[in-house]
C-alpha positions as CSV (number, residue, x, y, z in Angstrom):
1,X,106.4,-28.7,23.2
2,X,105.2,-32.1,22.6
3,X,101.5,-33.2,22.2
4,X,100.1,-35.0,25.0
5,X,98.6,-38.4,24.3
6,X,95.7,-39.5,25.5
7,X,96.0,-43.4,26.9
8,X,94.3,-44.8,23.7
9,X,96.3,-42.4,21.3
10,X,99.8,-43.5,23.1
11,X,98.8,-47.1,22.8
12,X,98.4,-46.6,19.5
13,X,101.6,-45.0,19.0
14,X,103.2,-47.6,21.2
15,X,102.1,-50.5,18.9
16,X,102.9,-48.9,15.7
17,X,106.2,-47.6,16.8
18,X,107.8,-51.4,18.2
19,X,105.6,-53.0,15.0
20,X,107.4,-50.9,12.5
21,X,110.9,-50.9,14.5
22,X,110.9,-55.2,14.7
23,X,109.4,-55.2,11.0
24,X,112.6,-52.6,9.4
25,X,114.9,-54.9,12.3
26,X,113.4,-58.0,10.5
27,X,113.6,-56.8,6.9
28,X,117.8,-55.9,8.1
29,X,118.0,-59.9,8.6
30,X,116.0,-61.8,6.3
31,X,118.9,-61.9,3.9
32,X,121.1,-63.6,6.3
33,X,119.6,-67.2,5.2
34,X,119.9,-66.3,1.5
35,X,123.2,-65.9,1.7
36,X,124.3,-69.3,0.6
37,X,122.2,-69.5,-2.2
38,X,123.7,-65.9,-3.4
39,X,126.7,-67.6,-3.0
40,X,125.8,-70.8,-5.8
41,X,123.7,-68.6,-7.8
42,X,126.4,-65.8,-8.3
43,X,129.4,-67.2,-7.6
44,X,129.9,-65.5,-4.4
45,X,133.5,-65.8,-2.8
46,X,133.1,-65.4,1.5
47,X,134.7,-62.1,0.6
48,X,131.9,-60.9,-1.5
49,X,129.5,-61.6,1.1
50,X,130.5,-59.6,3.7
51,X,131.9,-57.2,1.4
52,X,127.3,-57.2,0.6
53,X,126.8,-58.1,4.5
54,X,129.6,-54.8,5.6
55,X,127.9,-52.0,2.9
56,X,124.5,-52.4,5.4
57,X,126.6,-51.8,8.3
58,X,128.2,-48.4,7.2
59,X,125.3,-46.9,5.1
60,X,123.1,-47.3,8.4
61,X,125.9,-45.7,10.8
62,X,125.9,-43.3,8.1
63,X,122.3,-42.7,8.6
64,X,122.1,-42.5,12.2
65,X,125.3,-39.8,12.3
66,X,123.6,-37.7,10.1
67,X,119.6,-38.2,9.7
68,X,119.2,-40.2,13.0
69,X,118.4,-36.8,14.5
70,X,116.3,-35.1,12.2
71,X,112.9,-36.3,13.8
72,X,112.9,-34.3,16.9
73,X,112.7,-31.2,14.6
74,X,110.3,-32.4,11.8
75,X,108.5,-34.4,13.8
76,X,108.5,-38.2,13.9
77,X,106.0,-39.3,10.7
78,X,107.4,-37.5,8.2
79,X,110.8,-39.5,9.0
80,X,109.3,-42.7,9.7
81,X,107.3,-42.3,5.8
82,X,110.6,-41.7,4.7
83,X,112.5,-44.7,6.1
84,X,109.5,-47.0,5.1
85,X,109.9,-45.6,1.6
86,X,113.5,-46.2,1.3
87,X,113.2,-49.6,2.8
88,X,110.2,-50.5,-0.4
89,X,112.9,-49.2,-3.0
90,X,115.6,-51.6,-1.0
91,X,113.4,-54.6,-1.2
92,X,112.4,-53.8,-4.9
93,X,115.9,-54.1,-5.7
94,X,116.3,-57.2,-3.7
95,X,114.2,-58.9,-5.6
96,X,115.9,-58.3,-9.1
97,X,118.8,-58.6,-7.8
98,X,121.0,-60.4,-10.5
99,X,124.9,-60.0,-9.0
100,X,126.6,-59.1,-6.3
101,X,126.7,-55.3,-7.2
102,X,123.2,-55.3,-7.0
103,X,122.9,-57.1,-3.9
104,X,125.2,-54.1,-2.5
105,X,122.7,-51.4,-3.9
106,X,120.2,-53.0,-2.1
107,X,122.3,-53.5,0.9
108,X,123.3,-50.0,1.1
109,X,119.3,-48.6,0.3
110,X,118.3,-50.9,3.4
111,X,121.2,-49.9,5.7
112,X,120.4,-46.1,5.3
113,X,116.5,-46.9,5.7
114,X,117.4,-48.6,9.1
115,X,119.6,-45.9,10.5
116,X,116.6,-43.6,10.1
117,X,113.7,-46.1,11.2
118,X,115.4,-47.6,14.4
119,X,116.0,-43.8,16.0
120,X,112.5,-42.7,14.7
121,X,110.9,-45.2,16.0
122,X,112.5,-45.7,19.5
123,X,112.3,-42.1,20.0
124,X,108.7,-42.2,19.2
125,X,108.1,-45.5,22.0
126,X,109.7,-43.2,24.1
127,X,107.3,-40.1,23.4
128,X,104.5,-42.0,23.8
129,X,105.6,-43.8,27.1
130,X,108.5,-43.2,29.3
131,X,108.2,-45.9,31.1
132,X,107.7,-49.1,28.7
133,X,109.2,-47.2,25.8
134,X,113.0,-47.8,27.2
135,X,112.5,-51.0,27.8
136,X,111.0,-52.2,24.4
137,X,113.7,-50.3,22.6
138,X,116.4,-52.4,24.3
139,X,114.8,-56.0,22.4
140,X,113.2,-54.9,19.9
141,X,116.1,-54.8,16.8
142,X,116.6,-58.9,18.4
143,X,113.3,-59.1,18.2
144,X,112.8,-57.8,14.6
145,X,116.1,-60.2,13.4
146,X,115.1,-63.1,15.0
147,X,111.7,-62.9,12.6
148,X,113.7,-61.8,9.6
149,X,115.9,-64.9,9.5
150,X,113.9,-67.6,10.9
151,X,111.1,-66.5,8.2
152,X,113.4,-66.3,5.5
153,X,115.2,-69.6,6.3
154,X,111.7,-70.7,6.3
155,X,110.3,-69.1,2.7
156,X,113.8,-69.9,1.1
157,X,113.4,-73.4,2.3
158,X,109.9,-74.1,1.4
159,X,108.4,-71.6,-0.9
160,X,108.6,-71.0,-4.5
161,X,110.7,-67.9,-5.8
162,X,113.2,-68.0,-2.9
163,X,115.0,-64.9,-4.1
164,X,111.6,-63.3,-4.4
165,X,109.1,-64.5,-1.9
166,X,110.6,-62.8,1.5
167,X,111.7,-59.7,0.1
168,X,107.6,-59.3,-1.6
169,X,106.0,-60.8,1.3
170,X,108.1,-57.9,3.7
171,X,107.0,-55.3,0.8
172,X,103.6,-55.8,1.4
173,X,103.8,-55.3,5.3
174,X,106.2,-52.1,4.4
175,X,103.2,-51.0,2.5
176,X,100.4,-51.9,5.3
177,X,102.6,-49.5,7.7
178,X,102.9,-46.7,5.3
179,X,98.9,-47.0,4.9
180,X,98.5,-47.1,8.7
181,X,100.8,-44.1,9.6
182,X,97.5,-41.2,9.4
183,X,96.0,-43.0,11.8
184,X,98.8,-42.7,14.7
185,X,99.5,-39.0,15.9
186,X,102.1,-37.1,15.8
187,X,104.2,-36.7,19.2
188,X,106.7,-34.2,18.0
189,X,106.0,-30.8,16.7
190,X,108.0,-29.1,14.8
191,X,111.1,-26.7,15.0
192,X,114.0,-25.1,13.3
193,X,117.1,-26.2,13.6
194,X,117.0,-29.3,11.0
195,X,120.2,-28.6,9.1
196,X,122.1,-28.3,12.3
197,X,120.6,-31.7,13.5
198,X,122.4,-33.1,10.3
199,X,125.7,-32.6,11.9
200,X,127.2,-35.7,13.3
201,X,128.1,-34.8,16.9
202,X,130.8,-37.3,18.3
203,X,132.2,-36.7,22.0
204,X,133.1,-38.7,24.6
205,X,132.8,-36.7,28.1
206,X,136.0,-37.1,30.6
207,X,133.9,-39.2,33.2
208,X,132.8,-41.5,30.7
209,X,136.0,-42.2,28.9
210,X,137.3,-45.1,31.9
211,X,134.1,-46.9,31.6
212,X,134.2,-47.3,28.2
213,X,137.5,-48.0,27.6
214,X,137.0,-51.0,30.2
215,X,133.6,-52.1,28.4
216,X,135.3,-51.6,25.0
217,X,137.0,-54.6,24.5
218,X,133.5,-57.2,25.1
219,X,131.8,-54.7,23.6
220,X,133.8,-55.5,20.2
221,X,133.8,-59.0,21.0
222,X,129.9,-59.0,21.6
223,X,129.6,-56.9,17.9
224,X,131.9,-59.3,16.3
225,X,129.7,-62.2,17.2
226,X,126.6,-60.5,15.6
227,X,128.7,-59.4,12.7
228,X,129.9,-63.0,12.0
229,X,126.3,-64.8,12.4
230,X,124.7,-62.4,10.2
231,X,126.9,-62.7,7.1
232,X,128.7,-65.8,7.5
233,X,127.4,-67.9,9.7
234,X,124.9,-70.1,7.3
235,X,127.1,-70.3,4.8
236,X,129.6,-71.6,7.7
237,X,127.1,-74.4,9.4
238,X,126.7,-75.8,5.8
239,X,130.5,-75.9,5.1
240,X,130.7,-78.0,8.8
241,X,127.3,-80.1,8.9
242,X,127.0,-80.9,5.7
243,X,123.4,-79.7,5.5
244,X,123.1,-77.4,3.2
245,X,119.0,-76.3,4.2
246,X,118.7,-72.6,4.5
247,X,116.5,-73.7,7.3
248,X,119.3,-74.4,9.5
249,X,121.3,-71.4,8.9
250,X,118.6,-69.1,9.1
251,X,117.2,-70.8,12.7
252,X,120.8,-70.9,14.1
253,X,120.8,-66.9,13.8
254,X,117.1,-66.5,14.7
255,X,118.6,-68.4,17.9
256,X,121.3,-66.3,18.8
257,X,118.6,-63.0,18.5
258,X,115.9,-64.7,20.4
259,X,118.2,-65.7,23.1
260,X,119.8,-61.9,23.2
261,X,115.7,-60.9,23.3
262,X,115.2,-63.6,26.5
263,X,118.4,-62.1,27.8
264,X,117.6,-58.3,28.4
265,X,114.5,-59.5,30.1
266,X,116.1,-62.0,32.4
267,X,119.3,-59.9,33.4
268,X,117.3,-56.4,34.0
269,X,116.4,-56.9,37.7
270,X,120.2,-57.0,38.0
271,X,122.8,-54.4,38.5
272,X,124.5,-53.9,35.4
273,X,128.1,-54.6,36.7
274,X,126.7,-57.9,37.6
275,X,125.1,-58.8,34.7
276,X,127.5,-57.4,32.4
277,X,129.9,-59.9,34.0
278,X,127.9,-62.9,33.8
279,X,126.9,-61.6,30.2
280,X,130.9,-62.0,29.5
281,X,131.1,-65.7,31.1
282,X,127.9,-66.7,28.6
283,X,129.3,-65.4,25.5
284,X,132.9,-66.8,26.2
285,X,130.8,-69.9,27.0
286,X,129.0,-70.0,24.5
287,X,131.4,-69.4,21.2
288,X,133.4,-71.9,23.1
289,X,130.4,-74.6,22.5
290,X,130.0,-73.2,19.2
291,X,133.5,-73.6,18.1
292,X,132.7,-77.4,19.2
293,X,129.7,-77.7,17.1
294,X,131.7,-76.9,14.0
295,X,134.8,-78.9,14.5
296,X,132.3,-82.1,15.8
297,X,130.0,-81.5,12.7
298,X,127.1,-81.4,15.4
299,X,124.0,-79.1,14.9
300,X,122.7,-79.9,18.5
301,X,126.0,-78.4,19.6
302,X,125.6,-75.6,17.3
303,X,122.3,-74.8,18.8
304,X,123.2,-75.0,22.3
305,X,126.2,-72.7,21.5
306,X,124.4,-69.9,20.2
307,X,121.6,-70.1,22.8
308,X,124.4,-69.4,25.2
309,X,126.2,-67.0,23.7
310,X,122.9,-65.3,22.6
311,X,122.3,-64.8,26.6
312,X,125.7,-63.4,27.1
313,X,124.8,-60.6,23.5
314,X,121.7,-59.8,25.1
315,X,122.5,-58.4,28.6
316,X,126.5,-57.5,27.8
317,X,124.2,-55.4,25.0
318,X,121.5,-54.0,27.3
319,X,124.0,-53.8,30.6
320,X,126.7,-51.5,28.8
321,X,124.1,-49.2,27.5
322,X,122.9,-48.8,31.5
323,X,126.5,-48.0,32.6
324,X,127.7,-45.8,29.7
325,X,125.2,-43.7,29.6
326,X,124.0,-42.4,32.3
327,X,127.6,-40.9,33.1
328,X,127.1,-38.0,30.4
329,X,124.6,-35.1,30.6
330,X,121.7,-34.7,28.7
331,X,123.5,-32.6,26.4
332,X,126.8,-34.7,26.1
333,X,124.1,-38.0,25.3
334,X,124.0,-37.7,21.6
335,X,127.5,-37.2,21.2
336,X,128.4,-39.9,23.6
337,X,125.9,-42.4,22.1
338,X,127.3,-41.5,18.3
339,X,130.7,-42.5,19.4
340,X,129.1,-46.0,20.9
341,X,127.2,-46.6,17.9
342,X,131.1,-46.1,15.6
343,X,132.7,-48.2,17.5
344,X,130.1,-50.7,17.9
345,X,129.1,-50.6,14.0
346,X,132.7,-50.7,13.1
347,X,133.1,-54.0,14.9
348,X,130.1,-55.1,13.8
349,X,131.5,-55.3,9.6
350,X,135.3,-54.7,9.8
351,X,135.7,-58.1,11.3
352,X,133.2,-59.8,9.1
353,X,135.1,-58.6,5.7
354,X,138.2,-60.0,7.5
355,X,137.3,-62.9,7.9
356,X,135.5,-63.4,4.4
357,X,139.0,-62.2,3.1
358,X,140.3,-64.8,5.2
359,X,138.2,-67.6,4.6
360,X,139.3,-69.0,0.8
361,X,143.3,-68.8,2.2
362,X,142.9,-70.1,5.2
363,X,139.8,-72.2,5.2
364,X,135.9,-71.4,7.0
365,X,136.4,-73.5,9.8
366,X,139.8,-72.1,10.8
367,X,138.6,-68.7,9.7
368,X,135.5,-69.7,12.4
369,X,138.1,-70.5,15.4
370,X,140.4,-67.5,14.7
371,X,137.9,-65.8,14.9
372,X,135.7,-67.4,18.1
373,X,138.8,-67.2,19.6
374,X,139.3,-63.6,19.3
375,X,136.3,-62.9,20.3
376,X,137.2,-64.9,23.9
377,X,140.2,-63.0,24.5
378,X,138.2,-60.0,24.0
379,X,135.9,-60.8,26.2
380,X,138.2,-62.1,29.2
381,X,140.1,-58.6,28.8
382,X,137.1,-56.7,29.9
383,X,136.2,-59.1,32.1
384,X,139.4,-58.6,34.0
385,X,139.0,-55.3,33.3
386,X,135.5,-54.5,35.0
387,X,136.6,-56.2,38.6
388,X,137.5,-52.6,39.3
389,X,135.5,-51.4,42.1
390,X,135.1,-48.1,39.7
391,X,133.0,-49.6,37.3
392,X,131.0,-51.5,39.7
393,X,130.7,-48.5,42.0
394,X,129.6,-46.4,38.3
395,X,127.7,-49.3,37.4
396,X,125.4,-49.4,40.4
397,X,125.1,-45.7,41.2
């Protein structure tokens, strides 16, 4: 049986829980604008680095299959100690990081740390309010990345010790939220059954399956996109414009994330069929202006792009998660949502090493268009797909 919260302790639990979910999302991203630099200083190939961007990716889905669970039987400090731990031993490493092998190590410390902080902590917003804590789940991770890479493109830009100064500056916050943790309550108490919970559980119930086989194809698309702009994409505007300021990387990623934040806010009065739809539109639009940018050398174009595509990320994100599901039954959820989470994760690093493997044979900017273009004929299969008055019907119901 849970605790029950008074209003001052659940604001309290509120505010630690979505400070230490955007501050692990934020610590996932602040390597984004250091990636060119990684590239000069260890002669990085594009393959490398999303070979270092893809080793994240599957260490956290191998987190959240396995030790995503464990807090509803522990209880949710002892889990979210753990991740913030893990996370201080990842940025350690960051920071002497003198290869590419390292940078994987550290990769891989961080991307299990995440995929036991982001369930920890939602589930604990969640616990401590049912009403706001679904809501803040759905923007916080765009949240938390937006503040990672627009502060690192702005410490690797500006501040002395750019391999050093983000990763130390994230360290100490780490270390403020593992002081602050007494002082929030627990919301969870414990139970047996923690060994079990360690069992990935991956299903997909029969009413679901038609749904998510429509949404599947955008919802690649939409992963892809994040994917690419998180391990490429500085290195990529640098290659087009010219201007090689980590700055500009770094705040062309923070765009697409703040958009996708704007984005679940905007589209939520909407039915999710709808926005899903117009979600689709903005993201083919926006890759579309994007794919401009590069070939036009234009920043301003670059910019724009991602703002709109950022818009279609955001609610194609939040409006999927709305029609997916609530068509399994509390039971069928976990499994359900681990099989999301596979898919999604796989298409959020598969692609990326591809096109990193591409890149030196083909070239980055082609590499960019096979790629935006892929990701538009993704997105205009589900599109056709979801006219069905099924989904819509689902969707709305």
């Amino acid at each position: 049986m849970n605790p029950i919260l008074t209003a001052q302790a659940a604001t309290r639990t509120t505010l630690f829980s979505f400070t230490g979910a955007a501050l692990i999302s934020a610590t996932s991203s602040a390597p984004t604008p250091l990636y060119p630099l990684y590239r000069s200083l260890f002669h990085l190939t594009p393959t490398m680095l999303t070979l270092i961007f893809g080793a994240y990716a599957f260490a956290l889905l191998a987190a959240l299959l396995t030790v995503g669970k464990v807090s509803d039987y522990t209880g949710r400090r002892p889990l979210m100690l753990l991740a913030l731990a893990i996370n201080v031993v990842a940025l350690m490493i960051f920071m002497v990081a003198s290869s590419a092998p390292t940078l994987i190590a550290a990769r891989l410390v961080q991307g299990f740390a995440t995929g036991i902080a982001l369930p920890t902590f939602g589930a604990s917003l969640i616990d401590a309010s049912k009403t706001r804590g679904p809501l803040l789940n759905s923007f916080t991770a765009f949240l938390g990345m937006t503040l990672g890479t627009l502060t690192g493109g702005i410490l690797v830009s500006f501040a002395p010790f750019p391999t050093v100064t983000v990763y130390a500056l994230l360290m100490v916050l780490m270390i403020v939220a593992m002081a602050l943790l007494p002082l929030i309550p627990e919301t969870i108490a414990p139970q047996p059954g923690v060994l079990a919970a360690l069992r990935p559980q991956v299903s997909i119930p029969r009413r679901a399956l038609g749904p998510l086989l429509k949404v599947t194809p955008v919802n690649i698309a939409t992963w892809m996109l994040g994917g690419f702009y998180l391990s490429l994409m500085p290195t990529m505007v640098a290659n087009a414009t010219g201007l090689t300021s980590p700055f500009i990387g770094g705040s062309i990623v923070a765009t697409l994330m703040l958009s996708a934040t704007a984005a679940v806010l905007l589209f939520r009065p909407l039915p999710p069929a709808r926005a899903l739809v117009i979600g689709t539109l903005m993201l083919m639009a926006g890759v579309g202006v994007t794919l401009t940018g590069l070939s036009l050398h234009s920043v301003a174009l670059l910019y724009i792009g991602t703002a709109i595509a950022g818009q279609g990320f955001g609610s194609i994100f939040s409006s999927m998660l709305k029609i997916i599901m609530p068509l399994a039954e509390s039971h069928e959820r976990a499994g359900l949502f681990s099989a999301f989470l596979i898919k999604s994760y796989l298409a959020f690093a598969l692609p990326a090493i591809a096109a990193g493997i591409a890149a030196p044979h083909i070239g980055l900017t082609n590499t960019a268009w096979l790629y935006g273009m892929t990701i538009i004929m993704l997105a205009l299969v589900s599109l056709l797909a979801v006219r069905g008055r099924a989904l819509a019907g689902t969707a709305c119901s």
